[in-house]
C-alpha positions as CSV (number, residue, x, y, z in Angstrom):
1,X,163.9,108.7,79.7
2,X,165.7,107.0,76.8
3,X,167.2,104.0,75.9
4,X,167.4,101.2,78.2
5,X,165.1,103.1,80.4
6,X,162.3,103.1,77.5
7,X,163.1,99.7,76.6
8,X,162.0,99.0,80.2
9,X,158.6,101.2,80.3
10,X,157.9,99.3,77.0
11,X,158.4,95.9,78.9
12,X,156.2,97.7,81.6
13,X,153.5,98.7,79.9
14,X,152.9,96.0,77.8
15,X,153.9,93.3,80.6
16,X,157.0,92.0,80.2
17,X,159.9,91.0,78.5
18,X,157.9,87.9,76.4
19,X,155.9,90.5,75.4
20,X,158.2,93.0,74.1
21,X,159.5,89.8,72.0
22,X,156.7,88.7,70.6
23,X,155.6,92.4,69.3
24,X,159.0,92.7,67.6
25,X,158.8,89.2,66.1
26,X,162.0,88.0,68.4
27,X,162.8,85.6,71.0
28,X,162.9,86.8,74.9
29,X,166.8,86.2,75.9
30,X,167.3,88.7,73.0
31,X,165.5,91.2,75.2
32,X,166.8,90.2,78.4
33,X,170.0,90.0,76.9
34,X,169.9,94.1,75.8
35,X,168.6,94.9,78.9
36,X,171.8,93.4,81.1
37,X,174.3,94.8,78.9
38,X,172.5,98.0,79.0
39,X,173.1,98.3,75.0
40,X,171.4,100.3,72.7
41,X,168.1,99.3,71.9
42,X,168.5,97.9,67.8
43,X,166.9,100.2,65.2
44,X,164.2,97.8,63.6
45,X,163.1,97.2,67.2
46,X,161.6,101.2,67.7
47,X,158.8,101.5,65.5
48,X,156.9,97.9,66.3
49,X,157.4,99.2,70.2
50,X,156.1,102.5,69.6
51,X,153.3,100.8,67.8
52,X,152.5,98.2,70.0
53,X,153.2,100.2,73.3
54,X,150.7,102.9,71.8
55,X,147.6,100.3,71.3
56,X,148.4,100.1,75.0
57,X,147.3,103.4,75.6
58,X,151.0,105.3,77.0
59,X,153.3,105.5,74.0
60,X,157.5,104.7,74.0
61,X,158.4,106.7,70.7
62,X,161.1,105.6,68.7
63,X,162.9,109.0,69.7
64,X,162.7,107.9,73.4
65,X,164.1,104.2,72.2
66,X,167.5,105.7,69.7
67,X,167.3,109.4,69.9
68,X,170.5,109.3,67.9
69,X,168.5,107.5,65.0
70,X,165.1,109.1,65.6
71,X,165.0,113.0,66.2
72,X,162.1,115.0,68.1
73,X,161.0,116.6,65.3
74,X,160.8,113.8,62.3
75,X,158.1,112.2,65.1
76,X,156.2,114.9,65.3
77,X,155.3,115.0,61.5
78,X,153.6,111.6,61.8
């Protein structure tokens, strides 16, 4: 799972799409909208998910959201 498919476990696990939003400090069509188009999932978005999806108990890591910006192994040093 990565990508679009984390973006939507994040939305899962903490809710839904409002949710996602408001842990990222954005507005929900912004979500939505990356979801549709099935883009990447913006850079500044990963860390506040893997933050706020981990105080929910089943972590989306930042590797799972850009893997192309975030590899395996830097996450596993923090």
């Amino acid at each position: 799972m990565e990508g679009i498919d984390a973006l939507k476990k994040a939305a899962n696990i903490l809710g839904s799409q409002r949710a996602v939003a408001d842990a990222i400090g954005i507005k929900q069509p912004s979500v939505n909208q990356i979801l549709k188009r099935g883009k990447k999932v913006p850079a500044e978005w990963c860390i506040p998910l893997e933050r706020a999806t981990r105080a929910k108990g089943t972590t989306v890591t930042r590797h799972q959201l850009r893997p192309d910006l975030f590899p395996e192994a830097e996450e596993a040093r923090q």
